[in-house]
C-alpha positions as CSV (number, residue, x, y, z in Angstrom):
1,X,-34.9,57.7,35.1
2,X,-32.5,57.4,32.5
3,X,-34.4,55.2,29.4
4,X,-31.6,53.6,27.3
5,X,-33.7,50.9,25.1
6,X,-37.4,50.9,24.8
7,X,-39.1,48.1,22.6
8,X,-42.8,48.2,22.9
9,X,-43.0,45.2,20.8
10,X,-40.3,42.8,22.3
11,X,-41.4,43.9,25.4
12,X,-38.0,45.3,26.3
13,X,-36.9,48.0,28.5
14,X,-33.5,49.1,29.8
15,X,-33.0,52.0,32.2
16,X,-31.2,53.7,34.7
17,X,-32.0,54.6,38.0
18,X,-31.3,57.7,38.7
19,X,-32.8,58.9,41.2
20,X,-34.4,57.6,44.8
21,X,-37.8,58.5,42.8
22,X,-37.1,56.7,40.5
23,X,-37.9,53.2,42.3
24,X,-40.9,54.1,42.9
25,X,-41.7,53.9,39.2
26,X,-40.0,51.3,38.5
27,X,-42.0,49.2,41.0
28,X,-45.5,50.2,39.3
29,X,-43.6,48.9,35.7
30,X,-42.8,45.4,37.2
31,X,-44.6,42.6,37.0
32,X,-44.6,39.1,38.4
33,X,-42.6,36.8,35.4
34,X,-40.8,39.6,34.0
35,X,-37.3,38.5,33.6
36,X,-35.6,40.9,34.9
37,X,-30.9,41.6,34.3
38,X,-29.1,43.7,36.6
39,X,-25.2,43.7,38.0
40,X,-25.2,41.9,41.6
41,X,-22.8,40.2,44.1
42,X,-22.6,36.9,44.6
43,X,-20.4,35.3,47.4
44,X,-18.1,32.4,46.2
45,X,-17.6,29.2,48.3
46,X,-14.2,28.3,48.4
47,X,-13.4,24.1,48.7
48,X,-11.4,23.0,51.8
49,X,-10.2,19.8,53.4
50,X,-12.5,20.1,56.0
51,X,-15.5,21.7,54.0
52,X,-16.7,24.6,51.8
53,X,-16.4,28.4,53.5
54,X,-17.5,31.4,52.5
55,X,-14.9,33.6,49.9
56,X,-15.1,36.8,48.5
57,X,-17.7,38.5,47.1
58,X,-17.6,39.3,43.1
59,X,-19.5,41.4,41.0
60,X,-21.7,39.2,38.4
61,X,-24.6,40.1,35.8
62,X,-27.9,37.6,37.0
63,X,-31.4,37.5,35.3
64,X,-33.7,36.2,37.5
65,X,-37.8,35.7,36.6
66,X,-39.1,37.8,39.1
67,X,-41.7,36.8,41.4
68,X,-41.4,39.3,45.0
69,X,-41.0,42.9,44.7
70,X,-39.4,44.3,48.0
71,X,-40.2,47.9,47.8
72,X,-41.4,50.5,50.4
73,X,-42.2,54.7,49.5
74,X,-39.3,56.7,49.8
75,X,-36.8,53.9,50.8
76,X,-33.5,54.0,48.4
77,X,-32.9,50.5,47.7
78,X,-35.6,48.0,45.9
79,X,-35.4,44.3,46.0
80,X,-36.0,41.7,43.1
81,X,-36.5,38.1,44.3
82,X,-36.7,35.4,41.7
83,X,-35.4,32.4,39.7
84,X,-32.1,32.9,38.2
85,X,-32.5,32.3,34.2
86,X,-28.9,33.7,33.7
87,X,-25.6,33.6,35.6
88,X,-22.2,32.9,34.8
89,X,-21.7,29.4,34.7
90,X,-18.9,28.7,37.3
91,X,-21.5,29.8,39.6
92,X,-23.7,27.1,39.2
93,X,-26.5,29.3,40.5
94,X,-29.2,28.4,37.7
95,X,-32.4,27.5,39.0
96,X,-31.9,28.9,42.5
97,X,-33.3,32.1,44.0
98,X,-31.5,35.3,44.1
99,X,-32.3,38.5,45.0
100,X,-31.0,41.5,43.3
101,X,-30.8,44.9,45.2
102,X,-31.2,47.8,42.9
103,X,-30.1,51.6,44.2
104,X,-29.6,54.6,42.7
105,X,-27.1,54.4,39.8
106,X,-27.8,50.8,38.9
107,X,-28.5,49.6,35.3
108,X,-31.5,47.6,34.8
109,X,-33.1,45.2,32.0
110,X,-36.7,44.1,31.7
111,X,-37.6,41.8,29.1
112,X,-41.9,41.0,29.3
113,X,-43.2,38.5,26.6
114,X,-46.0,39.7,25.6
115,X,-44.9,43.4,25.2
116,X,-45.0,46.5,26.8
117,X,-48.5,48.4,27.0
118,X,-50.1,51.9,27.8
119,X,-49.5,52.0,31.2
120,X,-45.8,51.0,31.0
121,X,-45.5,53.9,28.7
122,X,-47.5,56.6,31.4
123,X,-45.4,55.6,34.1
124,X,-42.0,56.3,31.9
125,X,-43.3,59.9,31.0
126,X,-43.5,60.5,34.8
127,X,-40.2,58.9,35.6
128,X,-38.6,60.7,32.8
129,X,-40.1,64.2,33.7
130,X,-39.0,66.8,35.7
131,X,-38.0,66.0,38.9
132,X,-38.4,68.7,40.9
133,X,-37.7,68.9,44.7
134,X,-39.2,71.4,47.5
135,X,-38.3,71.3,51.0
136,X,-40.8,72.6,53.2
137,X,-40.4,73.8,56.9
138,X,-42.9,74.5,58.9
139,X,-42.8,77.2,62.0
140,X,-45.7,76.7,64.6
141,X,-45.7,78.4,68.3
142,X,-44.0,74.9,69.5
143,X,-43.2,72.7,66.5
144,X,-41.2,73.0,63.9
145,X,-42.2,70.4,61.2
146,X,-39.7,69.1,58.0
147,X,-41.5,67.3,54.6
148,X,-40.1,66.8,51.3
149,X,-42.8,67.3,48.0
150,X,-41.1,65.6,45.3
151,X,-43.5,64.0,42.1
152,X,-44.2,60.8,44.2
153,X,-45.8,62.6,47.1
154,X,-45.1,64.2,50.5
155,X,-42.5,62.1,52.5
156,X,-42.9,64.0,56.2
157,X,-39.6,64.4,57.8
158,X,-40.3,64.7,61.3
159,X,-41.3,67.1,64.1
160,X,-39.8,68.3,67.0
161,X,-40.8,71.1,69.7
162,X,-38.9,74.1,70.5
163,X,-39.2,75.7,73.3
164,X,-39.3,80.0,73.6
165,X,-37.5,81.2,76.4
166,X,-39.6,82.5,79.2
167,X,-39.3,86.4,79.3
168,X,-41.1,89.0,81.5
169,X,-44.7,89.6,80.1
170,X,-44.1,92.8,78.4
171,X,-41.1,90.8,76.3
172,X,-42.2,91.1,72.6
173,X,-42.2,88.3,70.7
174,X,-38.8,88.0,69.1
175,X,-37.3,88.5,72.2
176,X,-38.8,84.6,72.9
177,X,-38.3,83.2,70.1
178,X,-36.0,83.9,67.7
179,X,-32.7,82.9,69.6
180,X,-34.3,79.4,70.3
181,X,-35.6,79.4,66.5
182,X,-32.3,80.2,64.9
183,X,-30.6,77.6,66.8
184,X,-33.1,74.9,66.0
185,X,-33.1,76.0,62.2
186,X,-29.8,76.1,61.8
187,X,-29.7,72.2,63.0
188,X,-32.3,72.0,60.0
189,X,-30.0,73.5,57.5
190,X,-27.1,71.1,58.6
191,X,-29.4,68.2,58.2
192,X,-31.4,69.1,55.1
193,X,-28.8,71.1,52.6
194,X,-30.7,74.2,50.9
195,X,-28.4,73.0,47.2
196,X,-30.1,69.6,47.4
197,X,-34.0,71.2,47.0
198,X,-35.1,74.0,43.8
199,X,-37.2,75.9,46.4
200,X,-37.8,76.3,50.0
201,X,-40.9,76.9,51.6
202,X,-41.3,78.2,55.3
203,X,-44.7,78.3,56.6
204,X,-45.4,80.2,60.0
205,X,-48.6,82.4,61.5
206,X,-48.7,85.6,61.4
207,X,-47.9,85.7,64.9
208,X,-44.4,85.3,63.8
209,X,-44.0,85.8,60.6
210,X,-41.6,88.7,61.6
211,X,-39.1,86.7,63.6
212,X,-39.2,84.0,61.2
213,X,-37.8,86.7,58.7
214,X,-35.4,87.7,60.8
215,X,-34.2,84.1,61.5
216,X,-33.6,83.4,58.0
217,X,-32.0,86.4,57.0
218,X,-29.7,85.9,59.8
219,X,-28.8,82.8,58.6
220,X,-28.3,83.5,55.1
221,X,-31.3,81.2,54.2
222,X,-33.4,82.1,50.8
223,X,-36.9,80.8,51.2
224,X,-40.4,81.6,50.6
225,X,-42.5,82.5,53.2
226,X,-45.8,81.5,53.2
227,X,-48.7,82.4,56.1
228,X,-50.5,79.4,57.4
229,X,-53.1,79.3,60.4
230,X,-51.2,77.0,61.9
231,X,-47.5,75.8,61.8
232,X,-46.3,72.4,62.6
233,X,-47.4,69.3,60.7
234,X,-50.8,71.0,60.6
235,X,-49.4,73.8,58.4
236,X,-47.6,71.4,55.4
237,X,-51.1,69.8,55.2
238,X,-52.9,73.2,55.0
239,X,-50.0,74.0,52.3
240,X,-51.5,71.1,49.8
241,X,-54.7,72.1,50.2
242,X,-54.4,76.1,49.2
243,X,-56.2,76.5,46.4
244,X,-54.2,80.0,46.0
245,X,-51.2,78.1,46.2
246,X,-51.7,75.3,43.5
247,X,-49.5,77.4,41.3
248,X,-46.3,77.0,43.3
249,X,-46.7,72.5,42.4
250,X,-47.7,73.0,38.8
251,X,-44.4,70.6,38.6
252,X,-44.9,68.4,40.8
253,X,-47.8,66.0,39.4
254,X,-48.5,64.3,43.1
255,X,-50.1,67.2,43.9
256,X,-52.0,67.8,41.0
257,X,-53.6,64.5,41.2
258,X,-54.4,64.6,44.2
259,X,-56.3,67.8,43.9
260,X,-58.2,66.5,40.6
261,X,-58.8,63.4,42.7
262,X,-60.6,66.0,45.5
263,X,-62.5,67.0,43.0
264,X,-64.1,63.8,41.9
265,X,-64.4,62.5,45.4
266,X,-66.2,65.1,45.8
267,X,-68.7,64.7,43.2
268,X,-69.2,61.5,44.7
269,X,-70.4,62.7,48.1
270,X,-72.5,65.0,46.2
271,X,-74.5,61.5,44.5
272,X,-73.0,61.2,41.4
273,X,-74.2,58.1,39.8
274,X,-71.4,58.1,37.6
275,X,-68.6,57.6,40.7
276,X,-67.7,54.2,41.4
277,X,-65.7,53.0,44.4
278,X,-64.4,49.5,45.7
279,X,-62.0,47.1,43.5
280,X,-64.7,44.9,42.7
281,X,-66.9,47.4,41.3
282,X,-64.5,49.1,39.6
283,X,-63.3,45.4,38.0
284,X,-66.6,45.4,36.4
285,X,-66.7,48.4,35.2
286,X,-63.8,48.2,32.9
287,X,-64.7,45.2,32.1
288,X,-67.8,47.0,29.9
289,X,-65.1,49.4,28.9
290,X,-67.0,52.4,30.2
291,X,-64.8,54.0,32.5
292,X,-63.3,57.3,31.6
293,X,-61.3,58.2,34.3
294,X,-59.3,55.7,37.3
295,X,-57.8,57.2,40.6
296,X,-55.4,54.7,42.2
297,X,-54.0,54.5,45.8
298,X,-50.2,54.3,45.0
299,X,-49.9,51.7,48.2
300,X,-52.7,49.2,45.9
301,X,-49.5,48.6,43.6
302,X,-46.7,47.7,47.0
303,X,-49.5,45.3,48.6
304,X,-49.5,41.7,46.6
305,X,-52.9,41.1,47.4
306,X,-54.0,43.6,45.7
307,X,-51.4,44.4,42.8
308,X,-52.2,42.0,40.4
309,X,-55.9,42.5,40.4
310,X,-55.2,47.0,40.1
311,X,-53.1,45.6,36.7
312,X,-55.6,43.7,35.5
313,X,-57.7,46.8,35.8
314,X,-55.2,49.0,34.0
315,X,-54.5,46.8,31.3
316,X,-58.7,46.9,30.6
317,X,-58.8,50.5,30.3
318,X,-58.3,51.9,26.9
319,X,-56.9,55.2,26.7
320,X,-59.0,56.5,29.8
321,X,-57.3,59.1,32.2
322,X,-56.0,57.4,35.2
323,X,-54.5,59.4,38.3
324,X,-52.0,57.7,41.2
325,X,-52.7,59.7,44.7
326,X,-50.0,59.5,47.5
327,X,-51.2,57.1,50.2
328,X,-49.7,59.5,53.0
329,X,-51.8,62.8,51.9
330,X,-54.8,63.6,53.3
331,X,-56.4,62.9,49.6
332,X,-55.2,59.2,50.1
333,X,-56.4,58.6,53.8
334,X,-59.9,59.9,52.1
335,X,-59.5,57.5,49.5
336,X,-58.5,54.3,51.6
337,X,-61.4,54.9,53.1
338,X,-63.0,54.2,49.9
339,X,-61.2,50.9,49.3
340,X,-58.4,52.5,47.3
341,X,-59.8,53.1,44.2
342,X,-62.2,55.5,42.3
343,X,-63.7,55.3,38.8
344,X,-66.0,57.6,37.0
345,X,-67.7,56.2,34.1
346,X,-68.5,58.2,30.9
347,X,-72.2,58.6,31.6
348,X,-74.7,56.9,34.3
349,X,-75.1,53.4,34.0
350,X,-78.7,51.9,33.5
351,X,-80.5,50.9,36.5
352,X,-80.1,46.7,35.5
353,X,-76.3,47.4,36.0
354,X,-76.3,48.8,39.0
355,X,-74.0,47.9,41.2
Protein backbone atom coordinates (compact mmCIF):
# COMPACT_ATOMS: atom_id res chain seq x y z
CA UNK A 1 0.00 0.00 0.00
CA UNK A 2 1.11 3.12 -1.44
CA UNK A 3 0.50 6.03 1.59
CA UNK A 4 0.19 9.46 -0.19
CA UNK A 5 -1.25 11.76 2.78
CA UNK A 6 -1.22 10.87 6.30
CA UNK A 7 -2.77 13.40 8.90
CA UNK A 8 -2.98 11.88 12.34
CA UNK A 9 -4.69 14.94 13.52
CA UNK A 10 -7.39 15.72 10.77
CA UNK A 11 -7.89 12.25 10.70
CA UNK A 12 -6.96 11.94 7.10
CA UNK A 13 -5.56 9.31 5.06
CA UNK A 14 -4.96 8.83 1.36
CA UNK A 15 -3.49 5.66 -0.22
CA UNK A 16 -3.11 3.46 -2.91
CA UNK A 17 -3.94 0.00 -3.32
CA UNK A 18 -1.48 -1.80 -4.47
CA UNK A 19 -1.65 -4.87 -4.00
CA UNK A 20 -4.63 -7.81 -3.44
CA UNK A 21 -3.04 -7.67 0.26
CA UNK A 22 -3.51 -4.68 0.58
CA UNK A 23 -7.44 -4.84 1.17
CA UNK A 24 -7.09 -6.74 3.66
CA UNK A 25 -5.61 -3.82 5.59
CA UNK A 26 -7.46 -1.54 4.54
CA UNK A 27 -10.57 -3.29 5.86
CA UNK A 28 -9.08 -3.45 9.58
CA UNK A 29 -8.42 0.71 9.02
CA UNK A 30 -12.20 1.35 8.26
CA UNK A 31 -14.70 2.20 10.31
CA UNK A 32 -18.35 2.69 10.22
CA UNK A 33 -18.93 6.88 9.57
CA UNK A 34 -15.74 7.34 7.96
CA UNK A 35 -16.31 9.30 4.91
CA UNK A 36 -14.71 7.63 2.67
CA UNK A 37 -13.62 9.41 -1.72
CA UNK A 38 -12.77 7.06 -4.30
CA UNK A 39 -13.20 7.23 -8.49
CA UNK A 40 -16.53 5.09 -9.34
CA UNK A 41 -19.06 4.60 -12.15
CA UNK A 42 -22.16 5.69 -12.15
CA UNK A 43 -24.84 4.82 -14.91
CA UNK A 44 -26.65 7.95 -16.35
CA UNK A 45 -30.50 7.86 -17.19
CA UNK A 46 -31.12 9.31 -20.31
CA UNK A 47 -34.96 11.21 -20.67
CA UNK A 48 -37.32 9.80 -23.35
CA UNK A 49 -40.75 10.33 -24.64
CA UNK A 50 -41.83 7.30 -23.28
CA UNK A 51 -39.69 7.23 -20.10
CA UNK A 52 -36.13 7.32 -18.62
CA UNK A 53 -33.59 4.27 -19.80
CA UNK A 54 -30.53 3.36 -18.86
CA UNK A 55 -27.21 5.44 -20.74
CA UNK A 56 -23.80 4.98 -20.43
CA UNK A 57 -21.76 4.51 -17.74
CA UNK A 58 -19.16 7.52 -16.67
CA UNK A 59 -16.33 7.66 -14.54
CA UNK A 60 -17.23 10.08 -11.41
CA UNK A 61 -15.37 10.88 -7.89
CA UNK A 62 -18.25 9.92 -4.93
CA UNK A 63 -17.69 10.32 -1.09
CA UNK A 64 -20.01 8.30 0.61
CA UNK A 65 -20.22 7.92 4.73
CA UNK A 66 -19.54 4.49 4.97
CA UNK A 67 -21.67 2.18 6.87
CA UNK A 68 -21.16 -1.83 5.19
CA UNK A 69 -17.77 -3.09 4.48
CA UNK A 70 -18.09 -5.98 1.79
CA UNK A 71 -14.81 -7.74 2.21
CA UNK A 72 -13.78 -11.48 2.18
CA UNK A 73 -9.75 -12.83 2.76
CA UNK A 74 -7.97 -13.08 -0.31
CA UNK A 75 -10.74 -11.80 -2.61
CA UNK A 76 -9.39 -8.85 -5.07
CA UNK A 77 -12.15 -6.44 -4.94
CA UNK A 78 -13.65 -4.71 -1.59
CA UNK A 79 -16.91 -3.06 -1.37
CA UNK A 80 -17.91 0.41 0.36
CA UNK A 81 -21.62 0.87 0.87
CA UNK A 82 -22.88 4.20 2.18
CA UNK A 83 -24.45 7.67 1.90
CA UNK A 84 -23.12 9.72 -0.74
CA UNK A 85 -21.84 13.23 0.97
CA UNK A 86 -20.16 14.15 -2.50
CA UNK A 87 -21.02 13.66 -6.14
CA UNK A 88 -21.10 15.74 -9.07
CA UNK A 89 -24.13 17.64 -9.15
CA UNK A 90 -25.85 16.75 -12.47
CA UNK A 91 -26.07 13.44 -10.83
CA UNK A 92 -28.32 14.31 -8.36
CA UNK A 93 -27.12 11.30 -6.40
CA UNK A 94 -26.73 13.17 -2.89
CA UNK A 95 -28.32 11.50 -0.10
CA UNK A 96 -28.72 8.05 -1.85
CA UNK A 97 -26.60 4.95 -1.38
CA UNK A 98 -23.77 4.01 -3.42
CA UNK A 99 -21.43 1.44 -3.30
CA UNK A 100 -17.94 1.96 -4.35
CA UNK A 101 -15.83 -1.08 -5.51
CA UNK A 102 -12.22 -0.63 -4.80
CA UNK A 103 -9.39 -3.14 -6.60
CA UNK A 104 -6.03 -3.06 -6.97
CA UNK A 105 -4.73 0.25 -8.47
CA UNK A 106 -7.49 2.35 -7.07
CA UNK A 107 -6.90 5.71 -5.16
CA UNK A 108 -8.60 6.01 -1.94
CA UNK A 109 -9.42 8.94 0.71
CA UNK A 110 -10.50 8.47 4.32
CA UNK A 111 -11.29 11.42 6.27
CA UNK A 112 -12.31 10.23 10.28
CA UNK A 113 -13.32 13.13 12.61
CA UNK A 114 -11.91 12.47 15.45
CA UNK A 115 -8.41 11.53 14.10
CA UNK A 116 -6.42 8.67 13.41
CA UNK A 117 -5.03 6.54 16.42
CA UNK A 118 -2.41 3.77 17.32
CA UNK A 119 -3.90 1.08 15.62
CA UNK A 120 -4.53 2.91 12.34
CA UNK A 121 -0.80 3.56 12.40
CA UNK A 122 0.20 -0.53 13.19
CA UNK A 123 -1.82 -1.58 10.50
CA UNK A 124 -0.08 1.00 7.91
CA UNK A 125 3.46 -0.34 8.91
CA UNK A 126 2.25 -3.85 7.91
CA UNK A 127 0.57 -2.65 4.76
CA UNK A 128 3.55 -0.68 3.91
CA UNK A 129 6.14 -3.43 4.66
CA UNK A 130 7.58 -6.01 2.64
CA UNK A 131 5.41 -7.89 0.87
CA UNK A 132 6.81 -10.97 0.25
CA UNK A 133 5.23 -13.90 -1.59
CA UNK A 134 6.03 -17.90 -1.39
CA UNK A 135 4.35 -20.46 -3.28
CA UNK A 136 4.38 -23.71 -1.77
CA UNK A 137 3.70 -27.18 -3.41
CA UNK A 138 3.29 -29.97 -1.72
CA UNK A 139 4.17 -33.73 -3.12
CA UNK A 140 2.38 -36.60 -1.11
CA UNK A 141 2.21 -40.41 -2.42
CA UNK A 142 -1.38 -39.20 -4.03
CA UNK A 143 -1.88 -35.54 -3.56
CA UNK A 144 -0.32 -32.84 -4.75
CA UNK A 145 -1.38 -29.72 -2.65
CA UNK A 146 -0.91 -25.68 -3.81
CA UNK A 147 -1.00 -22.60 -0.90
CA UNK A 148 0.15 -19.22 -1.14
CA UNK A 149 2.08 -17.58 2.38
CA UNK A 150 1.94 -14.05 1.81
CA UNK A 151 1.85 -11.46 5.27
CA UNK A 152 -1.93 -11.96 5.60
CA UNK A 153 -1.81 -15.67 6.03
CA UNK A 154 -1.99 -19.04 4.16
CA UNK A 155 -4.57 -18.82 1.30
CA UNK A 156 -4.72 -22.90 0.30
CA UNK A 157 -4.99 -23.34 -3.39
CA UNK A 158 -6.37 -26.64 -3.78
CA UNK A 159 -5.65 -30.35 -4.03
CA UNK A 160 -5.81 -32.83 -6.42
CA UNK A 161 -4.63 -36.63 -6.67
CA UNK A 162 -2.31 -38.05 -9.07
CA UNK A 163 -2.19 -41.19 -9.75
CA UNK A 164 1.37 -43.42 -10.26
CA UNK A 165 1.28 -45.71 -13.05
CA UNK A 166 1.01 -49.35 -12.01
CA UNK A 167 4.38 -51.13 -12.84
CA UNK A 168 5.55 -54.73 -12.07
CA UNK A 169 6.55 -54.95 -8.34
CA UNK A 170 10.18 -54.88 -8.70
CA UNK A 171 9.58 -51.19 -10.69
CA UNK A 172 11.54 -48.69 -8.48
CA UNK A 173 9.97 -45.79 -7.61
CA UNK A 174 10.62 -43.27 -10.29
CA UNK A 175 9.60 -45.56 -12.70
CA UNK A 176 5.82 -44.82 -11.12
CA UNK A 177 5.93 -41.75 -10.50
CA UNK A 178 7.80 -39.26 -12.07
CA UNK A 179 6.10 -39.31 -15.66
CA UNK A 180 2.67 -38.75 -13.94
CA UNK A 181 4.38 -36.04 -11.48
CA UNK A 182 5.99 -34.07 -14.27
CA UNK A 183 2.90 -33.87 -16.13
CA UNK A 184 0.77 -32.78 -13.25
CA UNK A 185 3.53 -30.14 -12.16
CA UNK A 186 3.99 -28.79 -15.21
CA UNK A 187 -0.03 -27.94 -15.15
CA UNK A 188 1.01 -26.26 -11.81
CA UNK A 189 3.70 -24.10 -13.35
CA UNK A 190 1.20 -23.00 -16.12
CA UNK A 191 -1.30 -22.06 -13.51
CA UNK A 192 0.81 -20.57 -10.79
CA UNK A 193 3.89 -18.62 -12.68
CA UNK A 194 7.35 -19.24 -10.76
CA UNK A 195 8.12 -14.84 -11.58
CA UNK A 196 4.94 -14.01 -9.73
CA UNK A 197 6.35 -15.69 -6.08
CA UNK A 198 10.27 -14.69 -4.33
CA UNK A 199 10.71 -18.39 -3.35
CA UNK A 200 9.26 -21.72 -3.99
CA UNK A 201 8.95 -24.39 -1.66
CA UNK A 202 8.26 -28.15 -2.57
CA UNK A 203 7.64 -30.41 0.21
CA UNK A 204 7.73 -34.28 -0.30
CA UNK A 205 8.77 -37.60 1.99
CA UNK A 206 11.65 -39.01 1.76
CA UNK A 207 10.12 -41.68 -0.17
CA UNK A 208 10.43 -39.46 -3.06
CA UNK A 209 12.44 -36.89 -2.54
CA UNK A 210 14.59 -38.24 -5.39
CA UNK A 211 12.06 -38.19 -8.19
CA UNK A 212 10.74 -34.99 -6.98
CA UNK A 213 14.44 -33.69 -7.82
CA UNK A 214 14.41 -35.08 -10.90
CA UNK A 215 10.90 -33.65 -11.86
CA UNK A 216 12.02 -30.25 -11.27
CA UNK A 217 15.20 -30.28 -12.81
CA UNK A 218 13.58 -31.62 -15.80
CA UNK A 219 11.36 -28.89 -15.93
CA UNK A 220 13.73 -26.17 -15.31
CA UNK A 221 11.99 -25.35 -12.01
CA UNK A 222 14.26 -23.63 -9.06
CA UNK A 223 12.77 -24.51 -5.73
CA UNK A 224 13.61 -25.50 -2.30
CA UNK A 225 13.06 -28.83 -1.25
CA UNK A 226 11.99 -29.42 1.97
CA UNK A 227 11.31 -33.11 3.71
CA UNK A 228 7.96 -33.50 5.37
CA UNK A 229 6.36 -36.72 6.93
CA UNK A 230 3.66 -36.29 4.90
CA UNK A 231 2.87 -34.40 1.58
CA UNK A 232 -0.47 -33.19 0.57
CA UNK A 233 -2.34 -30.49 2.57
CA UNK A 234 -0.94 -32.34 5.65
CA UNK A 235 2.61 -31.34 4.61
CA UNK A 236 1.99 -27.18 4.13
CA UNK A 237 0.47 -27.44 7.67
CA UNK A 238 3.49 -29.36 9.05
CA UNK A 239 5.58 -26.55 7.11
CA UNK A 240 4.20 -23.68 9.61
CA UNK A 241 4.73 -25.53 12.36
CA UNK A 242 8.69 -26.44 11.98
CA UNK A 243 10.30 -24.93 14.49
CA UNK A 244 13.67 -25.51 12.35
CA UNK A 245 11.99 -23.76 9.64
CA UNK A 246 10.79 -20.43 11.30
CA UNK A 247 13.79 -18.82 9.61
CA UNK A 248 12.61 -19.33 6.07
CA UNK A 249 9.12 -16.63 7.21
CA UNK A 250 11.18 -14.21 9.21
CA UNK A 251 9.31 -11.83 6.43
CA UNK A 252 6.27 -12.86 6.49
CA UNK A 253 4.75 -11.54 9.89
CA UNK A 254 1.46 -14.02 9.68
CA UNK A 255 3.50 -16.53 10.51
CA UNK A 256 5.37 -15.05 13.16
CA UNK A 257 2.30 -14.18 14.98
CA UNK A 258 0.95 -16.99 14.83
CA UNK A 259 3.80 -18.88 16.32
CA UNK A 260 4.14 -16.13 19.27
CA UNK A 261 0.32 -16.67 19.53
CA UNK A 262 1.25 -20.79 20.14
CA UNK A 263 3.24 -19.76 22.52
CA UNK A 264 0.79 -17.95 24.81
CA UNK A 265 -1.94 -20.28 24.09
CA UNK A 266 0.02 -22.45 25.39
CA UNK A 267 0.78 -20.94 28.61
CA UNK A 268 -2.78 -20.88 28.97
CA UNK A 269 -3.42 -24.60 28.91
CA UNK A 270 -0.53 -24.75 31.29
CA UNK A 271 -2.94 -22.38 34.07
CA UNK A 272 -1.63 -19.20 33.63
CA UNK A 273 -3.68 -16.89 35.55
CA UNK A 274 -2.53 -14.11 33.60
CA UNK A 275 -4.30 -15.56 30.13
CA UNK A 276 -7.59 -14.26 29.43
CA UNK A 277 -9.93 -15.51 26.70
CA UNK A 278 -13.62 -14.63 25.52
CA UNK A 279 -14.56 -10.87 24.22
CA UNK A 280 -16.27 -10.13 27.24
CA UNK A 281 -13.46 -10.85 29.47
CA UNK A 282 -11.09 -9.35 27.52
CA UNK A 283 -13.54 -6.03 27.36
CA UNK A 284 -12.96 -5.72 30.92
CA UNK A 285 -9.70 -6.20 31.04
CA UNK A 286 -8.74 -3.23 29.03
CA UNK A 287 -11.05 -1.51 30.49
CA UNK A 288 -8.52 -1.50 33.93
CA UNK A 289 -5.82 -0.93 31.39
CA UNK A 290 -3.87 -3.97 32.40
CA UNK A 291 -3.44 -5.91 29.45
CA UNK A 292 -0.09 -6.16 27.93
CA UNK A 293 -0.42 -8.18 25.08
CA UNK A 294 -3.90 -8.82 22.64
CA UNK A 295 -4.08 -11.75 20.00
CA UNK A 296 -6.91 -11.17 17.48
CA UNK A 297 -8.71 -13.59 15.10
CA UNK A 298 -8.36 -11.62 11.78
CA UNK A 299 -12.09 -12.96 10.82
CA UNK A 300 -13.40 -10.76 14.45
CA UNK A 301 -12.70 -7.61 12.16
CA UNK A 302 -14.91 -9.06 8.59
CA UNK A 303 -17.95 -10.18 11.01
CA UNK A 304 -20.15 -6.96 12.03
CA UNK A 305 -21.21 -8.43 15.09
CA UNK A 306 -18.26 -8.48 16.41
CA UNK A 307 -16.13 -5.59 14.69
CA UNK A 308 -17.09 -2.82 16.48
CA UNK A 309 -16.83 -4.23 19.92
CA UNK A 310 -12.73 -5.84 18.87
CA UNK A 311 -12.32 -1.72 18.10
CA UNK A 312 -13.51 -0.64 21.01
CA UNK A 313 -11.01 -3.03 22.51
CA UNK A 314 -8.11 -1.66 20.56
CA UNK A 315 -8.76 1.84 20.94
CA UNK A 316 -8.51 0.93 25.06
CA UNK A 317 -5.17 -0.51 24.88
CA UNK A 318 -2.33 1.85 25.34
CA UNK A 319 0.70 0.98 23.64
CA UNK A 320 0.33 -2.89 24.56
CA UNK A 321 1.54 -5.56 21.92
CA UNK A 322 -1.23 -6.77 19.89
CA UNK A 323 -0.89 -9.84 17.33
CA UNK A 324 -3.62 -10.57 14.31
CA UNK A 325 -3.57 -14.59 13.67
CA UNK A 326 -4.90 -15.95 10.22
CA UNK A 327 -8.41 -17.52 10.80
CA UNK A 328 -7.53 -20.42 8.28
CA UNK A 329 -4.15 -21.69 10.19
CA UNK A 330 -4.25 -24.20 12.51
CA UNK A 331 -3.25 -21.30 15.23
CA UNK A 332 -6.68 -19.66 14.38
CA UNK A 333 -8.99 -22.79 14.39
CA UNK A 334 -7.21 -23.21 18.08
CA UNK A 335 -8.11 -19.81 18.80
CA UNK A 336 -11.80 -19.76 17.58
CA UNK A 337 -12.19 -22.21 19.82
CA UNK A 338 -11.39 -19.78 22.32
CA UNK A 339 -13.86 -17.18 21.22
CA UNK A 340 -11.43 -15.34 18.99
CA UNK A 341 -9.54 -13.50 21.22
CA UNK A 342 -6.64 -13.84 23.84
CA UNK A 343 -5.18 -11.28 26.29
CA UNK A 344 -2.44 -11.67 28.77
CA UNK A 345 -2.41 -9.18 31.47
CA UNK A 346 0.85 -7.68 32.96
CA UNK A 347 0.65 -9.68 36.19
CA UNK A 348 -2.20 -11.92 37.95
CA UNK A 349 -5.15 -10.22 38.84
CA UNK A 350 -6.44 -10.27 42.54
CA UNK A 351 -8.82 -12.90 43.42
CA UNK A 352 -12.05 -9.99 43.79
CA UNK A 353 -11.44 -9.53 40.01
CA UNK A 354 -11.63 -12.69 38.93
CA UNK A 355 -13.31 -13.27 36.10
Amino acid sequence: MRVLELDERRGRLQVIIETPEDLYYLSMILRKGDLVYAWTFRQLRVERELGSEKGERVRVYVGIELEKIGYSKFTKTMRLTGRVVEAPEDLHIKGSFHTLSIGVGDEVTIIRKEGLGYFDKEILSRATSIIRRVLAISIGDDEVSIGVLSPIGVELKGSFPYYPRRTDKDASIRESVLPVLKEHLEVVRSAYDPANYDEILVLTTERLVEAVKETLESLGIKARIIKVSEGGEAGIYELLRRQDLRHLFTEIRSLAEAQEANALIEELLKGSQRVIVGIENVERVTEWGVVEKLIVLDELFFDEATRERIFNIISRLQNSKFLIVDGESETGRVLKRLGGIVARTFYTLPAAQAL
